[in-house]
C-alpha positions in Angstrom: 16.8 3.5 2.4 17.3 6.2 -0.3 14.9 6.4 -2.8 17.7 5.7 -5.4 18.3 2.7 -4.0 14.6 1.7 -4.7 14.8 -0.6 -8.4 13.1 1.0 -10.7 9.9 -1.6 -11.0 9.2 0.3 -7.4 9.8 3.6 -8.2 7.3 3.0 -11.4 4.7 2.6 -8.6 4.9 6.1 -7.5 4.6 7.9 -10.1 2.8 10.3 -9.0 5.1 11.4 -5.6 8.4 12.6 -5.6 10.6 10.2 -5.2 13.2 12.3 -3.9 11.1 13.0 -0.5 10.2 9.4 0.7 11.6 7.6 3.0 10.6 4.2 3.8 11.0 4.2 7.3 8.3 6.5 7.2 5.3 4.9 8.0 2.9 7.2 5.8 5.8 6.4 3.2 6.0 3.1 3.7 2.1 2.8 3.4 2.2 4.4 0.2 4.7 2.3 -1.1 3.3 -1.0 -0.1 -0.4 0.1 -1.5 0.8 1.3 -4.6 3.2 -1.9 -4.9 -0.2 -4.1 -4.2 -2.0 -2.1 -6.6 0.3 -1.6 -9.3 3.0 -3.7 -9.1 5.0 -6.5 -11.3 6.3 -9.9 -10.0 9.6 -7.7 -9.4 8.2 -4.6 -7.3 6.2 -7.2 -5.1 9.1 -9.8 -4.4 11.3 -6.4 -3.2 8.1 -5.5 -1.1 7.9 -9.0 0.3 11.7 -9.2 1.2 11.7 -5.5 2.8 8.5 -5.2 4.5 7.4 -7.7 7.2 3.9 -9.6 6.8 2.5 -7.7 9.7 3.7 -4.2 7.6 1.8 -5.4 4.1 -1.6 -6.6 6.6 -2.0 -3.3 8.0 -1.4 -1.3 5.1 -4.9 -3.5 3.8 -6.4 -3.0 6.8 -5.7 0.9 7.2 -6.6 1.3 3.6 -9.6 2.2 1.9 -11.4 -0.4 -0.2 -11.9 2.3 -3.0 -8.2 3.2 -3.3 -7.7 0.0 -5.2 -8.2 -2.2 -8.3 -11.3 -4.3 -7.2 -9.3 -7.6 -9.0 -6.1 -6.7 -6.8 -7.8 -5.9 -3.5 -9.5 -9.4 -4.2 -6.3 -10.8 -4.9 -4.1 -9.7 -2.1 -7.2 -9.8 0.6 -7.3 -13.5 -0.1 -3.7 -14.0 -0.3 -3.6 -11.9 3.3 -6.8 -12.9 4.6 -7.6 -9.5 5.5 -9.3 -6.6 4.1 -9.6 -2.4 4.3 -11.8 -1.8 7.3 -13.5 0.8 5.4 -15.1 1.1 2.0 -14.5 4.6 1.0 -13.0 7.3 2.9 -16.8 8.7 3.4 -17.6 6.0 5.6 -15.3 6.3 7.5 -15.5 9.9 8.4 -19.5 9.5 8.7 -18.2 7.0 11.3 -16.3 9.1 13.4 -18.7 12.0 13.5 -21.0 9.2 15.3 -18.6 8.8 17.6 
């Protein structure tokens, strides 16, 4: 979908990417939109994400994410509402964890 196409309570959301590079069948893209639409959304930008990205999509984007890339009250919220949450707390954890490996 072209980002013009997106309404612009989505586009709000990514303020801080341009717009005119992301594709949504992307999945990096589509990760970014669906975090920032959980993290920064209205009613309006989340009922376009729940109509245009499956259930399993909006999961893993919580799971792949990192539980300090978002608003404590919205993680809470949407990990309840999901019933799941980011595997890792920060992004350091996760790299300590792979150098275990």
């Amino acid at each position: 979908m072209p980002i013009d196409k997106l309404p612009k309570s989505v586009r709000i959301c990514l303020w801080s990417y341009d717009t005119s590079k992301i594709n949504i069948s992307k999945p990096h893209d589509r990760f970014r939109i669906i975090l920032n639409i959980l993290n920064h959304g209205n009613n309006e930008a989340i009922d376009w994400m729940q109509i245009n990205f499956t259930e399993r999509q909006i999961k893993e984007t919580i799971k792949k994410s990192y539980a300090s890339e978002w608003f404590k009250w919205r993680l809470k919220r949407w990990s309840n509402f999901y019933q799941v949450s980011p595997k890792w707390k920060t992004r350091i954890k996760y790299i300590l964890s792979r150098e275990k490996s």
